[in-house]
N, C-alpha and C positions, 0 to 999 in steps of 0.2 A: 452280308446282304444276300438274298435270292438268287439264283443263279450263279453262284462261283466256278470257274471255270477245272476242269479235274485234270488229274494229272492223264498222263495213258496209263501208268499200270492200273487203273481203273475203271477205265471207260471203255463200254464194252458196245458194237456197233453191230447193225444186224437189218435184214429186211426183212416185210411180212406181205405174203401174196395169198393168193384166194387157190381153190382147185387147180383154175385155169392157168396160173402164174402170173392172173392183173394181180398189179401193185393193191394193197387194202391200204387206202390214206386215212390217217389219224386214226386209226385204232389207238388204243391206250395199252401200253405195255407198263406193266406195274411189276415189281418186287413181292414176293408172300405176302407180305406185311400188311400190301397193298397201300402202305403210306405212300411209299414215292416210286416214282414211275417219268414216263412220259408219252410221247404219243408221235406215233409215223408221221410223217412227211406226206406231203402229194405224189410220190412217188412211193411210197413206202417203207421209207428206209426212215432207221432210228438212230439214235446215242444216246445211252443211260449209264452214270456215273456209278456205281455199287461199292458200297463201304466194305465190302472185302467177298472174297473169289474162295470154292464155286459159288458160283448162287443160282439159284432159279428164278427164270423168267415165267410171267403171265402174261398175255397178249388175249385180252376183251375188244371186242366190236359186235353193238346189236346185229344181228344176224348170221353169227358164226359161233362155231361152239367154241367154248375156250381148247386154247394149246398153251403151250408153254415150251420153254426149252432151259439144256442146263447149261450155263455160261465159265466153263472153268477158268479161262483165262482172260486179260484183257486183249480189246481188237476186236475183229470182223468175228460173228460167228460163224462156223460151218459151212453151216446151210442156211437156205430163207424159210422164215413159220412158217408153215403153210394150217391159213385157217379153211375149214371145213363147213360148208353152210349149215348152218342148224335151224333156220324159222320156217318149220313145217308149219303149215297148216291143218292144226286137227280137224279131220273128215266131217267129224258130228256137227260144227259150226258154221252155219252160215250169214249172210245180211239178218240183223234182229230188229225187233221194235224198238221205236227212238226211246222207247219210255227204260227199257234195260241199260242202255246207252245212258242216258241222263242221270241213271241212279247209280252208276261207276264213277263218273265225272262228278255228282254230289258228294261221290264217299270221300272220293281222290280231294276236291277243295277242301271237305272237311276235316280230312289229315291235316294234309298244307295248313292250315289255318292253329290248327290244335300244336304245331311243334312251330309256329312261326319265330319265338320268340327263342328256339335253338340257335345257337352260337358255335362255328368251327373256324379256323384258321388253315390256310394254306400258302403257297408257291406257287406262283402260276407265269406263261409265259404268252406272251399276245404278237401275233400279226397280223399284218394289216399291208395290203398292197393294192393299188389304184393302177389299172389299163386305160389308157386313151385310145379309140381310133387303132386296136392292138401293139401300143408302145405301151411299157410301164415307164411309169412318171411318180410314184409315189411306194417308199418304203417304209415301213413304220415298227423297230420289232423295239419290246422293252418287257422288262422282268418284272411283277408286281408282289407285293404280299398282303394278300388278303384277309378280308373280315367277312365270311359267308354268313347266310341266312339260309332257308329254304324259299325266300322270295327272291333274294337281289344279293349284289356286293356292297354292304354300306359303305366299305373302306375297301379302297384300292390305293395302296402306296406303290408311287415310282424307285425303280432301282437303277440297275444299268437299263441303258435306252439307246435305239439310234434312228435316226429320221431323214432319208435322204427325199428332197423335195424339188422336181423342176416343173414350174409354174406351167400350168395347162388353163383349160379352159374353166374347168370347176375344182370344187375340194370339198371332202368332208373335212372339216379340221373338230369334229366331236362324235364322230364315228364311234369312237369307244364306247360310248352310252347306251349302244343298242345291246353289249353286251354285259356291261358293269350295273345297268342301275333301270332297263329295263325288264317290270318285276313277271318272274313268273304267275303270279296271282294278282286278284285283286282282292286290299282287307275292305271289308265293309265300311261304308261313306266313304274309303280313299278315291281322289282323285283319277281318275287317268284318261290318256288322249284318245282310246278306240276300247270301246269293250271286249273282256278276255274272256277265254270257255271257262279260264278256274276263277269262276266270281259269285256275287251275290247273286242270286236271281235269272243266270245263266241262261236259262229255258226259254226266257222271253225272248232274248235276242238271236239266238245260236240254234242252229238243229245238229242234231247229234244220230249220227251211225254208229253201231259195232260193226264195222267189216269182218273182221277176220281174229280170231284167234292163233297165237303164236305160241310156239315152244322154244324158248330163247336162251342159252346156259343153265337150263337145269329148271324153268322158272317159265308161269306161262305168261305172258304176256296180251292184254285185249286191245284189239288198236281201232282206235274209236275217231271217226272221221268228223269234223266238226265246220258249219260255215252259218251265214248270214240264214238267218228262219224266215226271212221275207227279203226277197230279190231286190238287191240295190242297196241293201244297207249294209253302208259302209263300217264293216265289222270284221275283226281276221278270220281267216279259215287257215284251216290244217289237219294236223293230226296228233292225236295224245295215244300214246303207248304206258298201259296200265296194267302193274300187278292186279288182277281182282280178287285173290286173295288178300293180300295186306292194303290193297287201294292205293301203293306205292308207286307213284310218276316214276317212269324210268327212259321217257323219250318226249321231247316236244318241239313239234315241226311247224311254223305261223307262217303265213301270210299278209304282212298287215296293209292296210289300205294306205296309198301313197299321197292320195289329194293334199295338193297343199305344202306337202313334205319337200318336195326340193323345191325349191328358187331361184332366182339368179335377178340382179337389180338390173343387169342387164339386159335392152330391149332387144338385140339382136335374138337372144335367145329365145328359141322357141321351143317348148317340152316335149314330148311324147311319151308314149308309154314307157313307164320307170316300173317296176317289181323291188320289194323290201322282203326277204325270205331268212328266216332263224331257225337255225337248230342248235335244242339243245339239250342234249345226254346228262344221264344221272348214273353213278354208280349205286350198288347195294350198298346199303349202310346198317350192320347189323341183319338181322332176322326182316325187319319188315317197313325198316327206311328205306329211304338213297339221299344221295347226296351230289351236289352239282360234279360234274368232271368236263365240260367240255361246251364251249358256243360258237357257232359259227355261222358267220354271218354274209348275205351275199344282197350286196346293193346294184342293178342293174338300171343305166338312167339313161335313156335316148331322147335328141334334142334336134333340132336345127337351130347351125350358126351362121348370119348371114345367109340363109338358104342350105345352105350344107349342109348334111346328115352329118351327126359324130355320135357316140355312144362311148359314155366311161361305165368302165365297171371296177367298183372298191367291195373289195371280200376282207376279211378277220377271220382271224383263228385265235381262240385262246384254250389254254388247256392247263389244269390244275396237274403238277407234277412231283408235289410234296403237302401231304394234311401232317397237320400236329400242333404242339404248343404254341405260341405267338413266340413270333421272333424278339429276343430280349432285347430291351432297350424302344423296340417298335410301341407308338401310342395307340395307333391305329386311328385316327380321328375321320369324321365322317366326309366323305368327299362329296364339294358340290355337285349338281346336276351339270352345269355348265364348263366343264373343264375343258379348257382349250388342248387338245392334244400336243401340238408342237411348240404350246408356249412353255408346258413344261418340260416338254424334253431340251429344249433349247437350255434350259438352269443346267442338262448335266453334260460332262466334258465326252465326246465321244471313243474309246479305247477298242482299238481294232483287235487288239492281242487278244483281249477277254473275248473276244464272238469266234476265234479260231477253234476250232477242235474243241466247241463249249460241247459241256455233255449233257448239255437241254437238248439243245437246237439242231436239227439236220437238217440243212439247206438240202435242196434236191438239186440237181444238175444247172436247169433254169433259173431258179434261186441265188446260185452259186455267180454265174454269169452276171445276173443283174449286179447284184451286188461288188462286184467287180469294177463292175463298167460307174456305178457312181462310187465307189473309192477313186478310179480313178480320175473321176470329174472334178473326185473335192468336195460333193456334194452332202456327202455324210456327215451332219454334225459338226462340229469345230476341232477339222483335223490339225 
């Protein structure tokens, strides 16, 4: 299954920082191959398994030029990447007409649309952690294999999983869904709860900026600011990062409208302003694809309890760490809308051995502690 944990003479660890020396978090650090990979920490720091030594490393993040490094041995390397900023903005580009704007975002849906029914397989790895009031009170990491599209994941299989959970004041218990099955586009007559910029008829709802033009690894990038075309209506805004040569999505940044969205049956509870905020990365795929590598998702929700100010915040990370063949024996079948996150992690037995020195996952410093501190509560899964 996904995620198997590597020996050492293979797992090769490393950090990646900017000019400055800040850490670069989740960047994607890939193999030539560019199949398998994984992707920095909140801190910056990696672990990537490599099927045999030296090898070369790649390290991609929009708005640094690629580096790379050569990994002769397993362990720490060296030194730390250092990425180099690369999204200049070209001189000759300024603020354009919505109408240039709108006919980028027309080409870009009518790509998405034309390869919709593309099929790739992947490895991927997700978490998920909830702050109360600045306590963590929720951990959630588990390995999947996937069934991509360029809309959505129709199949997301569970592998290794673990869930440590002490009862607070709220919960997302289907948090995942923002990132597995809410769609990058909308197809024509499909259903959805907020209007999106890659949809039918787009124009109507949406206004459209080209801000700026980027020069981003080799490749220019138009970054097109997108929000509600008449004040008040409750529609997402953000920003779409587009090839305008291939019309290739290679960034997509929302905001979706909250009303409604959280709840609680609870009258003590009283809401206030909550923010729902997505990003999510594409890699190149060929000459004039991309293809999904990365969502992250950040849920901010302020409430009074009993009169009390409290505020939870649940973030996700997921990131695609191996494309290729479907896993043999995997059916792949289509997962519901509704899946209860910890009811099925609760079916798998939890194994502390396998999450040590996994060569997905680099817990950062903080990470490391949490997770500590509910091992030793007993909290993780059925130790």
């Amino acid at each position: 299954m996904s995620g198997c944990p590597a020996s050492a003479q293979g797992l090769v660890t490393g950090r990646v920082v900017d000019e400055k020396g800040q850490p670069v978090s989740y960047a994607s650090v890939v193999l030539a191959d560019g199949r398998t990979g994984t992707a920095t920490n909140e801190v910056g720091e990696f672990g990537l398994r490599v099927p045999a030594l030296p090898q070369q490393l790649v390290v991609l993040s929009i708005g640094y030029a690629r580096a790379g490094a050569l990994a002769t041995q397993a362990g720490a390397l060296p030194a730390a990447i250092v990425l180099k900023a690369s999204a200049v903005e070209l001189p000759e580009v300024t603020v354009r007409a919505n109408a240039e704007a709108e006919d980028l975002v027309r080409r870009c849906y009518a790509k998405l649309l034309r390869h919709q029914a593309d099929v790739q397989y992947g490895r991927g790895f997700y978490r998920q952690k909830t702050r109360e009031n600045g306590h963590y009170r929720e951990f959630f990491d588990a390995f999947y294999d996937v069934k991509l599209t360029p809309r959505d994941m129709p199949s997301w299989v569970l592998g290794e999983a673990r869930y440590a959970l002490v009862p607070g004041i709220m919960g997302m218990n289907n948090f995942s869904i923002y990132t597995r099955a809410l769609p990058v586009f909308v197809v024509p007559g499909g259903a959805s709860r907020t209007a999106m910029p890659l949809g039918p008829n787009a124009a109507e709802r949406f206004h459209f900026v080209l801000r700026q033009t980027l020069r981003d690894q080799g490749r220019e990038l138009a970054v097109v600011d997108f929000g509600p075309r008449v004040a008040g209506d409750p529609v997402a805004s953000g920003t779409l990062y587009i090839d305008p040569r291939t019309a290739a999505l290679f960034r997509y940044e929302r905001e979706l409208p909250t009303a409604g969205l959280f709840t609680s049956s609870n009258p003590a509870i009283q809401f206030g302003p909550c923010a729902l905020r997505i990003t999510t990365n594409f890699g190149a795929l060929g000459d004039s694809l991309s293809r999904l590598a990365s969502t992250q998702v950040v849920a901010s929700v302020q409430m009074t309890v009993k009169g009390m100010p409290s505020e939870t915040t649940t973030t996700s990370q997921f990131f695609l760490y191996e494309y290729g063949l479907p896993t043999p024996g995997q059916k792949y079948p289509d997962t519901a809308q509704e899946v209860k996150d910890l009811a099925e992690i609760k079916k798998r037995r939890y194994h502390p051995e396998f999450w040590r020195d996994n060569a997905v996952v680099k817990d950062s410093p903080v990470e490391t502690q949490v997770i500590q501190d509910f091992e030793g509560r007993r909290v993780f899964g059925k130790l």
